[in-house]
C-alpha positions in Angstrom: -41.8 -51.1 -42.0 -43.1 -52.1 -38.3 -44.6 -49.5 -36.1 -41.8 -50.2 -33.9 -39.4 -48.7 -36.8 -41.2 -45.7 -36.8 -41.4 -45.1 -33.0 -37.4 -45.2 -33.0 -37.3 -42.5 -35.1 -39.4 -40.6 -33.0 -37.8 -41.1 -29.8 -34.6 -39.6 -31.6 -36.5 -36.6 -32.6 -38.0 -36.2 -28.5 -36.1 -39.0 -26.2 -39.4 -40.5 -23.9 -36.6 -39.2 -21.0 -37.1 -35.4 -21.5 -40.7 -36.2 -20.8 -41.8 -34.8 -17.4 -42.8 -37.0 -14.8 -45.9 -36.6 -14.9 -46.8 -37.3 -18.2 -47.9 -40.1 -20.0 -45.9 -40.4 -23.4 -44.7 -43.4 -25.9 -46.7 -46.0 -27.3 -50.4 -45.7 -25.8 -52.3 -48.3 -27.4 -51.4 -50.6 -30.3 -48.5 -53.2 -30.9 -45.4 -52.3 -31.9 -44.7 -55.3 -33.8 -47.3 -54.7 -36.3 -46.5 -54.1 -39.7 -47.2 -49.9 -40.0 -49.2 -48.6 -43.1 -49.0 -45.0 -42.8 -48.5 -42.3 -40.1 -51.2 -40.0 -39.3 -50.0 -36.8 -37.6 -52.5 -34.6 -35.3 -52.6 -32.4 -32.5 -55.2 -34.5 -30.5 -56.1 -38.0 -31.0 -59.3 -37.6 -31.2 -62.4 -39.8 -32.3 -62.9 -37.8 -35.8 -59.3 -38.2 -35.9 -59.1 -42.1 -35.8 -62.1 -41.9 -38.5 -59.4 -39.9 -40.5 -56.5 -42.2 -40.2 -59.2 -45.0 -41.2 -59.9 -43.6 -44.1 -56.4 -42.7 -45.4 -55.0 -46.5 -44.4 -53.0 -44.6 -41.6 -52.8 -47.6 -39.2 -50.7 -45.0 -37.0 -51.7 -41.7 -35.3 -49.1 -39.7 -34.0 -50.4 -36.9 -31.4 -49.0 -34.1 -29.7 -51.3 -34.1 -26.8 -52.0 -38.1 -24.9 -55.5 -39.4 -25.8 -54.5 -41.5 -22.4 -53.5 -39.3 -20.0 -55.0 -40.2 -15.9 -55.9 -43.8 -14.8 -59.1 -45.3 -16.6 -60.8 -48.2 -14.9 -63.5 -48.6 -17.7 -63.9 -48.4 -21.4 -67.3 -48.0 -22.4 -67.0 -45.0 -24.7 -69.1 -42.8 -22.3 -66.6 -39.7 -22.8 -64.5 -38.4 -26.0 -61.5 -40.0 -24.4 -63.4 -43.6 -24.1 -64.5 -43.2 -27.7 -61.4 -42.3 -29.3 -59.2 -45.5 -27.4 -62.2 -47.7 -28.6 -62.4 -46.8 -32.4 -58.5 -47.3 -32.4 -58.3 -50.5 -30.8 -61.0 -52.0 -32.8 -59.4 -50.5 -36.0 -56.0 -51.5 -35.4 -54.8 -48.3 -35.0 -52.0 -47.4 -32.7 -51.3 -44.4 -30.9 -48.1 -42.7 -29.7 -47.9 -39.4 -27.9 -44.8 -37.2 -27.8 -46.2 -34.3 -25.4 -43.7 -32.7 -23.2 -40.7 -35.1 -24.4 -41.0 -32.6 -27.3 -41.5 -29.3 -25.0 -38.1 -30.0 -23.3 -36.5 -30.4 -26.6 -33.8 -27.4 -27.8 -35.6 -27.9 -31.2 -39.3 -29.0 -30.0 -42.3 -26.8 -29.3 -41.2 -23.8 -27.9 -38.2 -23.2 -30.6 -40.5 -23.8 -33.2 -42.6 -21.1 -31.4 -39.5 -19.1 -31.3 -38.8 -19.1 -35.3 -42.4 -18.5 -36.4 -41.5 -15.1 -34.3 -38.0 -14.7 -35.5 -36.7 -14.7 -32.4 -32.8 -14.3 -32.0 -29.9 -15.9 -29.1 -32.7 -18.5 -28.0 -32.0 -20.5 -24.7 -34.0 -22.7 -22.6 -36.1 -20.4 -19.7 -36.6 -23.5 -17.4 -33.3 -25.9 -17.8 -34.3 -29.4 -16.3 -32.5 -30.6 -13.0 -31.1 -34.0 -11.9 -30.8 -35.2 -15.0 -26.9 -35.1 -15.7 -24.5 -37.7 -14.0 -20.9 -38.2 -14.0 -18.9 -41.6 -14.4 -15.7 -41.9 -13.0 -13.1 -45.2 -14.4 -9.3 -45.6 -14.2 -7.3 -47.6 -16.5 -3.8 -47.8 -17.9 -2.8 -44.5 -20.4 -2.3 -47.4 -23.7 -6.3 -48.3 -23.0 -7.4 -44.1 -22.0 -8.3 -43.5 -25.9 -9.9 -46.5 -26.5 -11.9 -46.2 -23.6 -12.7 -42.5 -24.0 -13.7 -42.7 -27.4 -16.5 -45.3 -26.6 -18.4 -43.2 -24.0 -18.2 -40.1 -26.6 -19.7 -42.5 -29.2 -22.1 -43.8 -26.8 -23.6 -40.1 -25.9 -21.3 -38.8 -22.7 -19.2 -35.6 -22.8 -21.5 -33.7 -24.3 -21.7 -29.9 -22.7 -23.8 -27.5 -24.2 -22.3 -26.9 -27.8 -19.2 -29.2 -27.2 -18.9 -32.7 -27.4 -15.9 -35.3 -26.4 -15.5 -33.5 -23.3 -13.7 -35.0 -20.4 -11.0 -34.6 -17.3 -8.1 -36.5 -17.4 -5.4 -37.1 -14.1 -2.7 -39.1 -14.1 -1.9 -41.5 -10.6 -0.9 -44.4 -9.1 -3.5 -47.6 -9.1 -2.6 -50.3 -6.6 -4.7 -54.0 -6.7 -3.9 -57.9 -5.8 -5.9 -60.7 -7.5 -6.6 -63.7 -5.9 -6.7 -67.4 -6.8 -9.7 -67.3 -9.4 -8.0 -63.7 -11.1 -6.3 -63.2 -14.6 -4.9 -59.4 -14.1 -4.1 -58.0 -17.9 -1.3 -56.1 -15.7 0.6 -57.6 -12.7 0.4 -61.0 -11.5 -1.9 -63.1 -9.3 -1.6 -62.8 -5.5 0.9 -60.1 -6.4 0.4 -56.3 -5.1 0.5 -54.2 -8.6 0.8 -50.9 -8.7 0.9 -49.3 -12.1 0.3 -45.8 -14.0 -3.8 -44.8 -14.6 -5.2 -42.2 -15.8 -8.6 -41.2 -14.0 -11.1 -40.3 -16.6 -14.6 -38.5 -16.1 -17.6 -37.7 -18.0 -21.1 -36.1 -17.7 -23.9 -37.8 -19.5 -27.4 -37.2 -19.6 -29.0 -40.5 -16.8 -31.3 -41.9 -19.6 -27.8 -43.0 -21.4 -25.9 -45.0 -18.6 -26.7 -48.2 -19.4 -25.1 -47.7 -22.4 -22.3 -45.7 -21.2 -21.4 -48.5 -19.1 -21.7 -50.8 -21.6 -19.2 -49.2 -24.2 -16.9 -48.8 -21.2 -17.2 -52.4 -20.2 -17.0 -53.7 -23.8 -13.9 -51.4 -24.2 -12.0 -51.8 -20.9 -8.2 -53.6 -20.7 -9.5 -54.8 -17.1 -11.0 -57.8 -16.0 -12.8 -55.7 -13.1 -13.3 -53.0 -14.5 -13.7 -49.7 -11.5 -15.6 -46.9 -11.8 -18.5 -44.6 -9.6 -21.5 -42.8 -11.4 -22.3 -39.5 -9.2 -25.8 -37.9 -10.2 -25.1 -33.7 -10.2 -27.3 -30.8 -9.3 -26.0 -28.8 -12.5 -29.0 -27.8 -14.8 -29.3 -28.7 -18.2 -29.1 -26.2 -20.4 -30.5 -27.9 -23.5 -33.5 -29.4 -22.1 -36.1 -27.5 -20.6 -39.6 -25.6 -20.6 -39.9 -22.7 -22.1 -37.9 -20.6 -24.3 -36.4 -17.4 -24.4 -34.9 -15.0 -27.4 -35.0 -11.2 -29.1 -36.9 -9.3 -31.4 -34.5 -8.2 -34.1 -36.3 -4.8 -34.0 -38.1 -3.5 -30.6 -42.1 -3.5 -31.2 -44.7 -1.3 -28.7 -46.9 -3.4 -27.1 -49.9 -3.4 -29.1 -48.1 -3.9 -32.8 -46.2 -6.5 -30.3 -49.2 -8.6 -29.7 -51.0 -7.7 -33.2 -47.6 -9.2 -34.7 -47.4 -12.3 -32.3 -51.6 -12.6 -33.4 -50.9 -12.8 -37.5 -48.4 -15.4 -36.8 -49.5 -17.7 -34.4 -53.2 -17.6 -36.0 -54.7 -16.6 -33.0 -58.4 -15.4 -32.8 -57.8 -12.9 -29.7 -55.1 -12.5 -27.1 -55.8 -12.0 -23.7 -53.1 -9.9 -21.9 -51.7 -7.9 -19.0 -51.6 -3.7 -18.5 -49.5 -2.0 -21.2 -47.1 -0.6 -20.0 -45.5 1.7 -22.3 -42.1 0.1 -22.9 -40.9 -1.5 -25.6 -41.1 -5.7 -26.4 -37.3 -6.6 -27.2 -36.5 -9.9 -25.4 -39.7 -12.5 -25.1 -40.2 -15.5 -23.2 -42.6 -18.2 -24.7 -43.8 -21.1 -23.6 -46.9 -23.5 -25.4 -49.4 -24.8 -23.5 -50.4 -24.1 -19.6 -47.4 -21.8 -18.7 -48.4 -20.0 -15.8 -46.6 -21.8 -13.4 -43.3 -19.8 -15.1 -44.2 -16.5 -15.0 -41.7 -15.7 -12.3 -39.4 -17.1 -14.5 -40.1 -15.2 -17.4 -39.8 -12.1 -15.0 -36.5 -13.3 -13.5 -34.7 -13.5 -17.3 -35.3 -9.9 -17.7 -38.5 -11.2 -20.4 -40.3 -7.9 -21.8 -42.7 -10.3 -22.6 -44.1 -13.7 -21.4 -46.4 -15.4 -24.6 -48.3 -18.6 -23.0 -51.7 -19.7 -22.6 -54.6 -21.2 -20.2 -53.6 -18.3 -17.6 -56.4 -17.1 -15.1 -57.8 -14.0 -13.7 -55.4 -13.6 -10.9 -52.1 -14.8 -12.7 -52.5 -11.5 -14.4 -51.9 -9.6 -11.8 -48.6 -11.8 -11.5 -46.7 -9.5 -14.1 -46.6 -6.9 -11.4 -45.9 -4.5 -14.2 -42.6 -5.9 -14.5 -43.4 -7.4 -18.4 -46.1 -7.9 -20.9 -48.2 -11.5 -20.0 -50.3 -12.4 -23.0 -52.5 -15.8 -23.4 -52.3 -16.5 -26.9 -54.8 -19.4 -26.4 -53.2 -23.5 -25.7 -53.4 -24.7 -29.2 -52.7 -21.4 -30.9 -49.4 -21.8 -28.8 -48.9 -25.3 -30.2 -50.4 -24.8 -33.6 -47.4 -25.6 -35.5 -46.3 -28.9 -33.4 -47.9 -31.4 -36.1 -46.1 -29.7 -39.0 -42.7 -30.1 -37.8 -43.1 -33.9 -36.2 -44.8 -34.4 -40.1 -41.1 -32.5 -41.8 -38.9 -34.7 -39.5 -40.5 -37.9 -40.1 -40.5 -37.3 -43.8 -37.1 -36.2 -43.9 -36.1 -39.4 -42.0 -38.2 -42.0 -43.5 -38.0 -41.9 -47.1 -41.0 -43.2 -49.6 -43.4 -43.8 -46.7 -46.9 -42.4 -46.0 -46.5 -39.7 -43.5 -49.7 -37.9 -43.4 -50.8 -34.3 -41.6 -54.1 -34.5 -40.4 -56.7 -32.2 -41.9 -58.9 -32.2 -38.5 -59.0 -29.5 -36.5 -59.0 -30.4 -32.8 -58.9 -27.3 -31.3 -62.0 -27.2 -28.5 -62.2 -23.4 -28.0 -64.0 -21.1 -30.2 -64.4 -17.7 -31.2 -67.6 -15.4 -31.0 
């Protein structure tokens, strides 16, 4: 199996498009062409990890976090970062990072953080914007089914749990070829004017090439028309953050004692109590500060996140519960589910969890 086999798979299990803008996820070093021996799975591609994958024949790591992340102008393995992209280049070893391509996931990082809490009615807390368009196309009503079932197929009309959605209209289409035109309806230099039905669908952008393809490929026209409008709407499945219920209200401190066992954190940094019961939570892994008013705005009891400083505390303005459960505590259980989905998907294959622990902060 080439490496390139393997890194389709994951881009169906985090599409590279959910990624935020500012990240740097995909294929960071290595060639995808090369035949794959085994997948090594880890939090952080780090220099004891690429000793790791050595040693197991893992001739692919598979990180959470990007080894690569800002601009690098030298490699001279003066840093951890250096070291790591060194040993892997001169050990074959490729590198693909899934990062926040598996944060804005419905099933990534923060709903696994959701289920290892039992949390109930989960949504996204941050939907992502500008990222749905809409195509437009007219044709005759015979081709309208044809033509309809190839976009569904190809990923549009999907709206939150329903799929093969679309608006149909019925009007009048009016066009004259000219000398070089073979019109499927009407003749040449002719004005036609025949029945169409107007058909639209909303897609997520990453998918229009192939949208317009399945329409193209499907169309009765020799021109075929149609007009792709990008909309404001949110999307409700892809997003930062997460937010769900407590089957049972908790206080506050068996709250945060609770959310300590599970996540396997060593201490939790939080807010004042404030006397009222933890029902609905917001959670999201990693550097989450920059939602806090979010978590606040959703009606959150509770906002679980990490990396927060002194004066983002006072942000809770005793209107919920913020607790720092520490940035790979909040991840912890990332590697194990990339590890389940690749092993479910690729059958009698070396998929590998890394036994290293990369996490830089400890505990007195």
């Amino acid at each position: 199996m080439k490496i390139k086999d393997i890194i389709a798979v994951l881009e169906e299990m985090a599409p590279l498009a959910y990624a935020e803008d500012f990240d740097n996820v995909g294929l960071l070093i290595g060639d995808s062409e090369m035949e794959s021996s085994g997948v090594l799975v880890c939090h952080d591609a780090l220099e004891n990890v690429i000793n790791e994958a050595i040693t197991k024949k893992c001739n692919l790591v598979v990180c959470f976090h990007p080894i690569l992340f800002s601009g690098i102008k030298k490699i001279t393995g003066k840093n951890y970062v250096e070291r790591a992209i060194l040993k892997a280049i001169k050990n074959d070893i490729a590198i693909y990072a899934v990062h926040t391509a598996l944060d804005n996931h419905s099933a990534g990082v923060n709903k696994i953080f959701c289920d290892i809490l039992g949390l109930d009615n989960t949504k996204i807390l941050i939907p992502k914007q500008s990222f749905i368009q809409k195509l437009v196309t007219y044709t005759v009503p015979e081709n309208a089914q044809k033509v309809r079932q190839a976009m569904f197929d190809a990923g549009a009309g999907t709206i939150g749990n329903y799929d093969n959605c679309s608006f149909n209209s019925n009007g009048i289409g009016t066009y004259k070829g000219n000398s070089k035109s073979k019109p499927v309806v009407g003749k040449r230099h002719k004005l036609t004017e025949t029945e169409e039905i107007k058909i639209e669908v909303t897609f997520e952008k990453h998918l229009q090439s192939r949208i317009l393809k399945a329409l193209f490929d499907n169309h009765l026209y020799e021109e075929v028309a149609y007009e792709i409008y990008e909309l404001q709407n949110s999307h409700q499945n892809i997003g930062l953050g997460m937010i769900g219920e407590l089957e049972t209200p908790m206080n506050e401190k068996d709250f945060l004692l609770f959310v300590k066992d599970k996540m396997i954190a060593n201490g939790i940094r939080h807010s004042v109590f404030r006397g009222k019961k933890i029902k609905k939570v917001a959670v999201l892994g990693g550097s989450g500060s920059f939602a806090i008013k979010n978590a606040i705005q959703a009606g959150a009891d509770a906002f679980l996140t990490a990396d927060l400083k002194y004066h983002q505390f006072y942000e809770a303005e005793n209107k919920l519960l913020l607790a720092d459960i520490g940035h790979f505590e909040s991840e912890r259980y990332t590697k194990n589910y990339i590890v389940d989905y690749l092993r479910k998907k690729i059958l009698n294959f070396a998929i590998i969890l890394s036994e290293e622990n990369t996490n830089p902060v400890k505990y007195l």
